[in-house]
C-alpha positions as CSV (number, residue, x, y, z in Angstrom):
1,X,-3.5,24.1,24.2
2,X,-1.5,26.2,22.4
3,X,-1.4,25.5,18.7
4,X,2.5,25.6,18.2
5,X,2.4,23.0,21.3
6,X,-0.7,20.7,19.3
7,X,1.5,20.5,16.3
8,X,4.8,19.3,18.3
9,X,2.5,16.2,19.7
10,X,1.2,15.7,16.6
11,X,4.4,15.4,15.2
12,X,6.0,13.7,18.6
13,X,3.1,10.8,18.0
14,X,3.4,10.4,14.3
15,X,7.4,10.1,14.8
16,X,6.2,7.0,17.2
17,X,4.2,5.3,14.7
18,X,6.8,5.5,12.3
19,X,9.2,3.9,14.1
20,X,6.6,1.2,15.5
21,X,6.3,0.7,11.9
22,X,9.3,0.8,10.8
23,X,10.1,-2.1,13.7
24,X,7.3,-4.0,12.3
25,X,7.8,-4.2,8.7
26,X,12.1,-4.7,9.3
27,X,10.8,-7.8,11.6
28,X,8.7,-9.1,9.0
29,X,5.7,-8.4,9.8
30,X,3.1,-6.9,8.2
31,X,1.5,-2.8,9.2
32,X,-1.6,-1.0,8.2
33,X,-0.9,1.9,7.1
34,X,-4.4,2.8,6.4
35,X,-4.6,6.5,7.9
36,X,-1.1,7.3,7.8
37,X,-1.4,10.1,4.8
38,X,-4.0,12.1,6.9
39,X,-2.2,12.0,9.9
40,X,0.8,13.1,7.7
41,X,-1.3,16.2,6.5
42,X,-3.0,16.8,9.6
43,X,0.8,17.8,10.8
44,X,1.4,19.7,7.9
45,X,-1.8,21.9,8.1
46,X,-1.2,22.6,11.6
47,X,2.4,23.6,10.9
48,X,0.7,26.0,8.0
49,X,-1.4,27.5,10.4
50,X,1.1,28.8,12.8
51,X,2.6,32.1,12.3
52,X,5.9,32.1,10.3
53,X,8.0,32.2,12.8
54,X,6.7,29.3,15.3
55,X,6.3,27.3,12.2
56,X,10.1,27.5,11.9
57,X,10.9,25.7,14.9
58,X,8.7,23.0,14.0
59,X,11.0,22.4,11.2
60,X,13.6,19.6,12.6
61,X,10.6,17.7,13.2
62,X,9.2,17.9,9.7
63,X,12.1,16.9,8.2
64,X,12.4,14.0,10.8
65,X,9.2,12.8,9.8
66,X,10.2,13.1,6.3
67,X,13.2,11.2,6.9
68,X,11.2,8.7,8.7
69,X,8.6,8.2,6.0
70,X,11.5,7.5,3.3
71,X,12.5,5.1,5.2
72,X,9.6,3.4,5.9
73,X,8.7,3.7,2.2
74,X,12.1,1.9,1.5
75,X,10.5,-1.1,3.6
76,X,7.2,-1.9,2.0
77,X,7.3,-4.8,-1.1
78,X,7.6,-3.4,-4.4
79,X,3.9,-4.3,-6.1
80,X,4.0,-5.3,-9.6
């Protein structure tokens, strides 16, 4: 597969989870998130590792799963 192509799965699946969640947590209900953070910089290496130019139009999902992960972050109880 080509490695512009792995990274836009990558980034396709991870913007799934989010939102499962996302769903989850705004229902109440409690998510393991265990994993999360390498999954996160598993998408950014690969984005890294393409040339300049095919990393660009991997940007609208980047910040999409930025957006998504501030959100989600907005979600989980604050710990004391």
């Amino acid at each position: 597969m080509h490695p512009l192509t792995t990274a836009q799965n990558l980034a396709a699946l991870l913007s799934a989870t989010l939102r499962i969640a996302h769903a989850f947590m705004a229902s109440g209900r409690s998510v393991d998130l265990t994993g999360l953070d390498r999954q996160i910089g598993l998408v950014c290496a690969k984005a890294l590792d393409l040339p300049p130019e095919q990393g660009r139009t991997l940007r609208p999902q980047l910040i999409q799963l930025l957006k998504q992960t501030d959100l989600l972050a907005s979600t989980l109880p604050a710990v004391h």
